[in-house]
C-alpha positions in Angstrom: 90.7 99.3 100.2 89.4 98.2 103.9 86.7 95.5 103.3 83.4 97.3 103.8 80.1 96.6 104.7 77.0 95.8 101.6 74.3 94.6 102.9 72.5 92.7 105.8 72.4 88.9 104.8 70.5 86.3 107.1 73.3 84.0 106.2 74.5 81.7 109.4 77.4 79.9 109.7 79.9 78.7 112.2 83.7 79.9 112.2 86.4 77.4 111.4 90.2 76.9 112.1 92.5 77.4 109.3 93.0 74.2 108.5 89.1 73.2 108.7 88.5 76.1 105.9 90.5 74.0 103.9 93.4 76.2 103.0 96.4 75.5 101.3 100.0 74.5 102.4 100.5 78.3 101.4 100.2 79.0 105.2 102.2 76.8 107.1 105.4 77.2 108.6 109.0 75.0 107.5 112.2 76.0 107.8 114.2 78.0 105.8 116.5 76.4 103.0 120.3 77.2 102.0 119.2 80.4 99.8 116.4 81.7 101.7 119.6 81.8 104.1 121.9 83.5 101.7 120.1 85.5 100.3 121.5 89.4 100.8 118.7 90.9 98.0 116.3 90.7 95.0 117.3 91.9 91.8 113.8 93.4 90.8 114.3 96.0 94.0 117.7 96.8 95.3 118.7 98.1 98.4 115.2 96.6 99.9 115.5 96.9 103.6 113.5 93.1 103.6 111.5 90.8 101.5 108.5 89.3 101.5 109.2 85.5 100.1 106.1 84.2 100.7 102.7 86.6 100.9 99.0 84.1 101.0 95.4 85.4 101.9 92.8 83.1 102.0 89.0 84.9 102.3 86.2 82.6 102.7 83.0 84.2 102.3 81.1 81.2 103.7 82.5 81.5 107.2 83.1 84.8 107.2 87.2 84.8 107.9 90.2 86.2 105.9 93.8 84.1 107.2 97.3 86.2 106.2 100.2 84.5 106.4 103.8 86.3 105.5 107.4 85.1 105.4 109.9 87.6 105.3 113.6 87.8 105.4 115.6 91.0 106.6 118.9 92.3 105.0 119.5 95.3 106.8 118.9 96.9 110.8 115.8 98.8 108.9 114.3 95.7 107.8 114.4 94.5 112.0 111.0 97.0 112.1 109.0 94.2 110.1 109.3 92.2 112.9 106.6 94.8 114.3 103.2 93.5 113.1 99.9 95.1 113.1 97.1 93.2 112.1 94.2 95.3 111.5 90.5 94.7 112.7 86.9 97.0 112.6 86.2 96.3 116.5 82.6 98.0 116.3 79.2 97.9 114.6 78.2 96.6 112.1 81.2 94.8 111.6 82.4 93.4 115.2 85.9 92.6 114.0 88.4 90.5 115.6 92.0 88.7 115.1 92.7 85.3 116.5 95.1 82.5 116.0 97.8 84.3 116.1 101.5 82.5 115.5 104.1 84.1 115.3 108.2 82.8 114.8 111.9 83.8 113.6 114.2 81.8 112.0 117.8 83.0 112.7 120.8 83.7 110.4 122.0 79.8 111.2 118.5 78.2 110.7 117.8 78.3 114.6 114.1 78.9 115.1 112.8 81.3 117.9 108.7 80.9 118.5 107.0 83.7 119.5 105.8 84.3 123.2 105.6 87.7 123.7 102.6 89.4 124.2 100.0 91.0 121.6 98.2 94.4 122.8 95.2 96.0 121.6 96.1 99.4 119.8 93.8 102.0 118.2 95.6 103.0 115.1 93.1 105.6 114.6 89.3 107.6 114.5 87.5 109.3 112.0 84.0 110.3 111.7 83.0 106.5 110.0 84.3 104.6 112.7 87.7 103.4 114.5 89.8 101.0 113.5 92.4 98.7 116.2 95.2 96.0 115.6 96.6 93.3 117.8 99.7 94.7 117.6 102.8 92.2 118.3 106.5 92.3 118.3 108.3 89.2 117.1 111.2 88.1 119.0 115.1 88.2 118.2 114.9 89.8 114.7 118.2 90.3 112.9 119.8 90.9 109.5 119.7 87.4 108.0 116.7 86.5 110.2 113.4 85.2 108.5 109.9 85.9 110.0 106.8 84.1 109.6 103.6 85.0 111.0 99.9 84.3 110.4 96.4 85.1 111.8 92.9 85.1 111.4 90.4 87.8 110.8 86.6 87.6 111.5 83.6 89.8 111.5 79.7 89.4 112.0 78.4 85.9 110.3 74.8 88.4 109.7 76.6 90.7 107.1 77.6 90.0 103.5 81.0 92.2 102.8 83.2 92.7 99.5 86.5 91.2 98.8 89.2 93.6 98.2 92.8 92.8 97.6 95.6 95.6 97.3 97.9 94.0 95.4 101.1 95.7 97.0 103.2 95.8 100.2 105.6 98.6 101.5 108.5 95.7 101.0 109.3 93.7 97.1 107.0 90.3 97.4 108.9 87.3 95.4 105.6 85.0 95.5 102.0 86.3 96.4 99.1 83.9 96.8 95.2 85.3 97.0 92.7 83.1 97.1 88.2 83.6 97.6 85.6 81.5 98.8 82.8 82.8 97.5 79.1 81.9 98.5 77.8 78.7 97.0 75.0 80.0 94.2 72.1 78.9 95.9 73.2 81.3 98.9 73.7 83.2 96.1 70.1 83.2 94.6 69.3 86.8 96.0 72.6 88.7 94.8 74.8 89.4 91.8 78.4 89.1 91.9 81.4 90.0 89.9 85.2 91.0 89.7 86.8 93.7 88.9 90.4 94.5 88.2 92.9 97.7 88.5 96.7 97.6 87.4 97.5 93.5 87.1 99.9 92.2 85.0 98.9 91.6 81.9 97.5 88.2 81.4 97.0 87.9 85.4 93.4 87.3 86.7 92.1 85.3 89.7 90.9 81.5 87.9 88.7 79.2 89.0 90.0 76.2 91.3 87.1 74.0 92.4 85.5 76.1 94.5 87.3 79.0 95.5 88.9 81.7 92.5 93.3 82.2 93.1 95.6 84.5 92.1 99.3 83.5 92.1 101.6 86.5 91.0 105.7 86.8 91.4 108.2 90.0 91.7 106.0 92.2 92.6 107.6 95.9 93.2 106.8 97.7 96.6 104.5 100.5 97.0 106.0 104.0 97.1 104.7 106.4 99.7 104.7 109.9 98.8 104.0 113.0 100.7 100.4 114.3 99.6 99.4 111.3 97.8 95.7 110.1 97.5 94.6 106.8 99.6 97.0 104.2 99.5 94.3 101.9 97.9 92.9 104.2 95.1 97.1 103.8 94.2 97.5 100.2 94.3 96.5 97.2 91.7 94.2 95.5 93.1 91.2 92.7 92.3 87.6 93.4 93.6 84.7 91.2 94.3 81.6 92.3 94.4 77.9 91.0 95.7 75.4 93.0 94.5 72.0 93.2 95.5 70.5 92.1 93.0 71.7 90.8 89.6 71.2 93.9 87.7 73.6 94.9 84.8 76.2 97.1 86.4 74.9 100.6 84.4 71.7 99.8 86.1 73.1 99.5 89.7 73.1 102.5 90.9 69.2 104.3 90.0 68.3 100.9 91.9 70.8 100.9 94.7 70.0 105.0 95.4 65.9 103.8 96.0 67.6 101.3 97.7 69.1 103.7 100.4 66.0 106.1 100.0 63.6 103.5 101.2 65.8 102.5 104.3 66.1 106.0 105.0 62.7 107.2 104.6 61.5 104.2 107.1 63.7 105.1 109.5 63.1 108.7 110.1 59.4 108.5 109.9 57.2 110.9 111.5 59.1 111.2 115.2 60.5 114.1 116.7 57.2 116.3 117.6 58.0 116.5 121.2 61.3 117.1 120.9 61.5 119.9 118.7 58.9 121.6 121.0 61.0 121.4 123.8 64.2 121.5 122.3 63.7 124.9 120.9 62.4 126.7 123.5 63.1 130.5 124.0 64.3 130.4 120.7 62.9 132.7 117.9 65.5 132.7 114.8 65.4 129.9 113.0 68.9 129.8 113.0 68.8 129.5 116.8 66.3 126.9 116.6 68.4 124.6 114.6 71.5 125.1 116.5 69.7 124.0 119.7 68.5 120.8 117.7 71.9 119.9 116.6 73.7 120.6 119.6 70.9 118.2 121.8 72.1 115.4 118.7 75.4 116.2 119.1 74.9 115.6 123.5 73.7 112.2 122.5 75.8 108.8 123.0 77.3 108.0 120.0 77.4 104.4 120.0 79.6 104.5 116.9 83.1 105.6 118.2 82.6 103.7 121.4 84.6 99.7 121.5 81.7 97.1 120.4 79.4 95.8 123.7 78.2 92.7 123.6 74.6 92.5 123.3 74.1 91.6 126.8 76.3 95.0 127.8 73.4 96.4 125.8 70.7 94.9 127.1 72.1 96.1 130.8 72.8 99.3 129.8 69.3 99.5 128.1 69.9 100.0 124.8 67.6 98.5 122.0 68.2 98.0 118.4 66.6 101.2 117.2 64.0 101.0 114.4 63.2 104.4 113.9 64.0 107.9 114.8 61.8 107.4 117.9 63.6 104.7 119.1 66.6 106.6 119.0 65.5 109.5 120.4 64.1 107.8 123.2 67.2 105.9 124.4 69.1 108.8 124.3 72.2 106.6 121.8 72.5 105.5 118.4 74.7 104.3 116.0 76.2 107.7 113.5 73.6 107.0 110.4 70.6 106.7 113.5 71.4 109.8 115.1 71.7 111.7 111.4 68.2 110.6 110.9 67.0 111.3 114.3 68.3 115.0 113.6 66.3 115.2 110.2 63.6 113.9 112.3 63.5 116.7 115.1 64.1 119.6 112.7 61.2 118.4 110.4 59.0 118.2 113.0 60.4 121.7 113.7 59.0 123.2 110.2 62.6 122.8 108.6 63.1 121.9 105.0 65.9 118.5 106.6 66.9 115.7 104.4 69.6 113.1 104.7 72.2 112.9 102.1 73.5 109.5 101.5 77.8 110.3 100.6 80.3 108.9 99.1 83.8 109.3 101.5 86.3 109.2 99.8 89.1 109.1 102.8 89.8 105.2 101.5 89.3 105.8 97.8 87.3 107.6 95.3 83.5 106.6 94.4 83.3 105.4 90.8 79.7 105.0 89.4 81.3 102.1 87.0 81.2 99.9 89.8 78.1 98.3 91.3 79.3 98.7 95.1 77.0 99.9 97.3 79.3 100.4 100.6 81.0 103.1 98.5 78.5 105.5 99.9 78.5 104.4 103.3 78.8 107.9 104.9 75.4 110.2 105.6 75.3 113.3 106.7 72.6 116.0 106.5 71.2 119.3 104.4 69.0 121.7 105.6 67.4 124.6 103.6 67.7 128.0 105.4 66.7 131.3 104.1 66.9 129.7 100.3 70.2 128.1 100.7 71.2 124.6 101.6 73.5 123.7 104.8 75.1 120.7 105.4 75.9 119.3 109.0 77.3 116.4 110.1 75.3 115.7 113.6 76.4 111.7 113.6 80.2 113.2 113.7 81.2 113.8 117.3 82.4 117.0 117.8 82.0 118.5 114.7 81.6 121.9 114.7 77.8 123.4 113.4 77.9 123.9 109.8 80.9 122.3 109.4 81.4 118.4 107.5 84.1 116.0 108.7 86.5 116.4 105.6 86.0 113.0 103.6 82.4 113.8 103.1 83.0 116.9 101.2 83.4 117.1 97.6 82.4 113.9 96.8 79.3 112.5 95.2 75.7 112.5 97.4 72.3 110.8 97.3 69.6 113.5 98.9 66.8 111.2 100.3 63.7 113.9 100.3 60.5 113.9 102.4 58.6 112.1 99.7 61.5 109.5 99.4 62.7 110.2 96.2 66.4 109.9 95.8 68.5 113.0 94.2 72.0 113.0 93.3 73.6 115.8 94.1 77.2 116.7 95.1 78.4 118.0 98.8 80.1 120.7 98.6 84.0 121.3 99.3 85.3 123.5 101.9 87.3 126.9 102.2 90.9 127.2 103.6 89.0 129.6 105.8 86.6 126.6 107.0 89.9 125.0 108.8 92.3 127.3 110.0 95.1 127.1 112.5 96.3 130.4 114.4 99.2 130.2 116.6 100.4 133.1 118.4 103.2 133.5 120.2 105.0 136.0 123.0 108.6 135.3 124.0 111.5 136.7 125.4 115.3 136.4 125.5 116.6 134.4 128.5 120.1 134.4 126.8 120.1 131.7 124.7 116.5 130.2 125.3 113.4 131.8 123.9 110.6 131.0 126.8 107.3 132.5 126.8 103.5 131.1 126.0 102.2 130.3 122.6 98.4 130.2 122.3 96.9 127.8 119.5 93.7 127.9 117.8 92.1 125.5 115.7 88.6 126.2 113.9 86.5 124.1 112.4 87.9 121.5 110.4 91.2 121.6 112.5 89.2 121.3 115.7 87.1 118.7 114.6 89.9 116.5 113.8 91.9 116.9 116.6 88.2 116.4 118.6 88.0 112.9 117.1 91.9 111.9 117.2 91.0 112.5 121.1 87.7 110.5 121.5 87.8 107.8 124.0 91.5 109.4 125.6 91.2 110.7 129.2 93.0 114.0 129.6 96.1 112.6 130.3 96.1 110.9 126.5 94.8 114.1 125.1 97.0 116.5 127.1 100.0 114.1 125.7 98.8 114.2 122.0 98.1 118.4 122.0 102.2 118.7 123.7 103.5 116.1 121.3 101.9 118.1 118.3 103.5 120.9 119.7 107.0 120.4 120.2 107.3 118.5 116.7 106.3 122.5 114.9 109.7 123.9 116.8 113.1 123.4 117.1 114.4 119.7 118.7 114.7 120.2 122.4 111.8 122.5 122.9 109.7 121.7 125.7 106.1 122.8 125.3 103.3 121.9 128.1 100.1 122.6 127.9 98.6 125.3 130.7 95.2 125.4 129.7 92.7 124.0 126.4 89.1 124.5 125.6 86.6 123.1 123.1 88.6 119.9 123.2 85.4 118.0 123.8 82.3 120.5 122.5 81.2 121.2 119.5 82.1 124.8 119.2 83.7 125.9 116.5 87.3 126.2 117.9 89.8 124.5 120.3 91.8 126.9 122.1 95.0 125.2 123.4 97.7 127.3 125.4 101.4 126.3 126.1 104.4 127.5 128.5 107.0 126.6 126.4 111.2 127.2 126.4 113.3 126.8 123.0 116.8 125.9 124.5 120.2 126.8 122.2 117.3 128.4 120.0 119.4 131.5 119.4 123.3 131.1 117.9 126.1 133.4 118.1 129.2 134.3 115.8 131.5 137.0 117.6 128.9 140.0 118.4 126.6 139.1 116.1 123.3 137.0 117.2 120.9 134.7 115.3 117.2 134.7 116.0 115.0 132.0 114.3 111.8 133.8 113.6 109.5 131.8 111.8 109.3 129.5 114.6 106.3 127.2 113.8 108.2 126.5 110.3 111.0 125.5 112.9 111.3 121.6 111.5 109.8 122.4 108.0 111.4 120.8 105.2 109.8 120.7 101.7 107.7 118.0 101.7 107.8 117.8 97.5 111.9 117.6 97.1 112.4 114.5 95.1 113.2 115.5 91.6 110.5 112.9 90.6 106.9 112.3 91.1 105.0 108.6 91.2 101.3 109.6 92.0 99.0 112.7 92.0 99.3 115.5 94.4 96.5 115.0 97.1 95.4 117.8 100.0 92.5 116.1 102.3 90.8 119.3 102.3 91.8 123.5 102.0 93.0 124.8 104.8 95.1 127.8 106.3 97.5 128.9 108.7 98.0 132.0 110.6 101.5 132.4 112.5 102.2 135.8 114.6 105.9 135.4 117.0 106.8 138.3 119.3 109.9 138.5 120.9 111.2 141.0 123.1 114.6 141.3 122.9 117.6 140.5 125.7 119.2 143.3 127.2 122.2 145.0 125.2 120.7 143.2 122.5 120.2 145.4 119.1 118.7 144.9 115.8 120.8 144.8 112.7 118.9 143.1 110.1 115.5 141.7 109.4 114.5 139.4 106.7 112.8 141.0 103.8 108.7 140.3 103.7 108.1 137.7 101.6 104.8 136.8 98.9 104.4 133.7 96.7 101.7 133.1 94.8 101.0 129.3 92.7 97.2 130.2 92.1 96.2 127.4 95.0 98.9 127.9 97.5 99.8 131.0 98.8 102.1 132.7 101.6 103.4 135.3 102.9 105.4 136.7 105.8 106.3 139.9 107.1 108.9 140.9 109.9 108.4 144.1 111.7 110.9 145.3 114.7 111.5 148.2 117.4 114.1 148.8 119.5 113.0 146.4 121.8 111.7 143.3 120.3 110.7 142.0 116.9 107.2 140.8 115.2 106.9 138.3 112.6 103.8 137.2 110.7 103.2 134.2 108.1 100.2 133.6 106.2 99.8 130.0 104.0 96.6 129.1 102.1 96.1 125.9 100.5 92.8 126.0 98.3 93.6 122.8 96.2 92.6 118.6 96.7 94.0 116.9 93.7 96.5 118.0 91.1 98.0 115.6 88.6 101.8 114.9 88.9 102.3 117.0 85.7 102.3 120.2 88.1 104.7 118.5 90.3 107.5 121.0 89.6 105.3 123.6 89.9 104.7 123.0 93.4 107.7 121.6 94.2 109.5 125.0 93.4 106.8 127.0 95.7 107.4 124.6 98.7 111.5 125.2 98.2 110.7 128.6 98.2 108.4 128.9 101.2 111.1 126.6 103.3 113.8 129.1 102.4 111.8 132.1 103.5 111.0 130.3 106.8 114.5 129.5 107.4 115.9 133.6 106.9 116.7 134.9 110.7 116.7 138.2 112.0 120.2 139.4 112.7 120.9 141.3 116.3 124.1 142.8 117.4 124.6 141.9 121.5 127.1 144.7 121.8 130.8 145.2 122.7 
């Protein structure tokens, strides 16, 4: 799981090098000996593409750094794409994340050593409604089967926060020898928090021991992780060693009744009593109170979202007049705030406004899933909020760029919520999950024979969920980037070769409920003949679709982010000469959860097909695998059926 924040802790200290944190020989470079050179494999995983021989991370609490260091050797041309490294860094608040000391080297096949000196780039690897995580993304030099990499680097964040220790013990590649090792603060730093360990999925008789004063944990042969389609977070599935500061030293059962007061206090301040004057002017003209709040959220919504924008220095702050915000107020009278601050500041306008508005303290569960065993506060680091209207509550996410009204960026559904009340009493209560309905994808298409090339427009629309993904895949992007991404999405639904560019797209960058995207696009060699007799691929969105679930076997639970639907109409007027001689029968599955169906409809001169799939369902145990397994077969071989035409003598 990604190391996440805990709490604020006026701790100070000056970053050192790696070798002034006092790290072991774990991390340094040497060359390679006579079997690291011959080896072809590892008997505890055959046919790995690579390796890892050597895997240490060193955390050191007291400095706030974590080093990696990896030595790997590659057996085959797929093991050359480890030679790709991303290291992985928070770039924005509260965490200002950042990679340095970087080194980088190959060792050849014949023991020749290659340093690195290319270049490393800043990437975004990608943006959801918490915040946005980059890498300094490198590519080592001269990799080869027989070739052994080493790299290593340092990771740092903010010296003013205290954050959790969280190995996953597992890599996509076998590890041979894996060393972790934690600094933790001294106990006189200590004095004001609790700390403890926990464990998931170790070997048995394997725990971290104390060494001076830092805890290790050496392990061997590990197997690699196995990626599945639909499968929860990676680090809900891995064995892994947590360590904890708590904020307080409370017995673990009693954690959480303290730490929900906890967040209702800091809440509570923060909102206050602001917001008169805005709610006044905000809602003017309006009379529903339906209307009212809409104008409310969408004046939020307009606001800087300092939260999805690369981290400023304080003096880029300072220039650009923005002030640490205190309250609601503060917030609302810079115009910018941080994703919790402008949450609040919405509670605070529509209260002000004679709505019943709280903010609901969640638990996201896009990393991993909140368990009230453990005493970890940063699981419920999202917030979003719940207003009462006309007796019923609704739950909006104004701190989420672009997402639609009413609707609640997906990991904050269905998961486990604090409800901070005017009086500042905490409730837990549960958000509740979506509807396919609430994310839907229509694509529509009208095409026409050119001989063999279907050409023709396809119009796409995405409502809310769908949009709101695709709003905050896009933030930061100028059009060029977001054009790019909406064409690339595009082409992968048909056939290869199609070209597909985008004419026109709206609600890209509102917070309307749908994004409207249109394309001129041209299927080349779509159609195939045999003698007089043509083939037409209908189902043309299904174009690539394989069935995601065919291995015999399953590892790990089946896992949907959220419900959703799609809604596919092709039209396609026929060439001339061009008859019809068969079309595929309609088609209806039904597995409870998923549904589909498809119907194919035709005329003398051109041909309608329609497909329907539902997916109401999050997380099924593997038990059902087969289950599903046979309805996604089944809905593949219904896309795949053509209709038949005749072109004449």
């Amino acid at each position: 799981m990604k190391r996440l924040l805990l709490a604020a802790a006026l701790l100070c200290a000056s970053a050192g090098s790696l070798s002034a944190a006092g790290y072991s020989k774990a991390f340094d470079f040497r060359p390679a000996t006579p079997e690291e050179l011959a080896m072809k494999g590892v008997p505890f995983a055959p046919g790995a593409p690579a390796v890892v021989l050597d895997w240490a991370r060193a955390d050191d609490d007291t400095i706030g750094l974590t080093s990696e260091y990896f030595r790997i050797k590659v057996f085959s041309e797929e093991g050359k794409k480890y030679g790709d490294v991303e290291a992985s860094y928070y770039p924005g608040y509260p965490f200002s994340g950042r990679i340095s000391e970087i080194e980088a080297r190959t060792i050849q096949p014949d023991g020749k050593i290659v340093p690195f000196s290319g270049k490393v780039y800043d990437k975004v690897l990608y943006k959801s409604s918490k915040y946005a995580m980059r890498a300094k993304a490198f590519s080592i030099q001269d990799v080869q089967p027989g070739s052994i990499i080493e790299y290593r680097y340092t990771r740092r964040w903010s010296s003013n926060v205290l954050l959790n220790t969280n190995w996953a013990i597992q890599h996509d590649l076998p590890v041979v020898r894996a060393r972790f090792s934690i600094r933790t603060y001294s106990p006189k730093l200590q004095s004001e928090f609790g700390s403890l360990f926990t464990y998931s999925g170790l070997p048995a008789g394997k725990l971290p021991q104390k060494n001076g004063d830092q805890w290790i944990l050496e392990l061997e042969n590990i197997p690699p992780f196995q990626r599945e389609a639909f499968m929860p977070p990676e680090d809900q599935l891995k064995p892994r060693v947590n360590y904890y500061y708590t904020t307080s030293n409370l017995r673990p059962e009693n954690f959480w009744p303290a730490q929900s007061n906890v967040f209702a206090k800091s809440i509570t301040s923060f909102i206050g009593k602001g917001g008169d004057s805005q709610a006044r002017q905000w809602t003017a003209g309006a009379t529903e109170p339906l209307d009212k709040l809409k104008k409310i959220y969408a004046r939020i919504q307009a606001m800087r979202n300092l939260s999805f924008e690369v981290e400023k220095s304080e003096s880029e702050l300072a220039r650009q007049a923005i002030k640490e915000a205190k309250n609601a107020n503060d917030v609302l009278a810079s115009n910018a705030g941080y994703r919790d601050e402008l949450n609040r500041a919405f509670v605070a306008v529509a209260r002000s406004a004679g709505f019943d508005a709280n903010a609901v303290r969640v638990a996201p569960r896009d990393e991993g899933f909140f368990s009230d065993k453990i005493p970890d506060g940063s699981q419920m680091n999202g917030e979003i909020a719940v207003v009462t209207l006309d007796g019923k509550p609704l739950f909006l996410d104004p701190g989420t760029p672009g997402a639609p009204f009413g609707t609640v960026s997906w990991e904050k559904s269905n998961v486990p919520a604090i409800v901070v009340t005017r009086d500042g009493k905490p409730q837990w209560s549960t958000v509740p999950g979506a509807m396919p309905a609430d994310a839907l994808t229509r694509r529509k298409a009208d095409l026409k024979m050119n001989g063999e090339t279907l050409e023709g427009t396809v119009m796409v629309t995405f409502t809310g969920q769908e949009a709101l993904v695709r709003r905050l895949r896009n933030i930061g992007e100028d059009e060029a980037a977001r054009r790019k991404a909406l064409e690339n999405e595009a082409r992968n639904w048909f056939a290869a070769g199609t070209t597909a560019t985008l004419k026109s797209v709206t609600g890209d960058e509102s917070t309307g409920d749908a994004l409207v995207a249109t394309f001129a696009v041209s299927m080349p060699n779509a159609i195939s003949r045999a003698g007089n007799r043509v083939l037409v691929p209908i189902s043309l969105f299904a174009a690539n679709a394989k069935n995601p679930l065919a291995p015999a076997t399953r590892t790990h639970p089946i896992y949907h982010e959220h419900p959703y639907a799609e809604e596919d109409e092709v039209h396609i007027t026929l060439g001339p000469g061009m008859s019809i001689l068969t079309v595929p029968p309609p088609s209806k599955l039904n597995a409870g959860a998923l549904k589909y169906m498809n119907e194919t409809k035709a005329t003398k001169t051109d041909v309608t097909f329609t497909r329907t799939m539902t997916v109401d369902m999050m997380l099924v145990d593997q038990k059902y695998y087969n289950a599903l397994r046979n309805f996604y077969s089944a809905m593949v071989a219904a896309d795949q059926k053509p209709v038949v035409l005749s072109a004449g003598e």
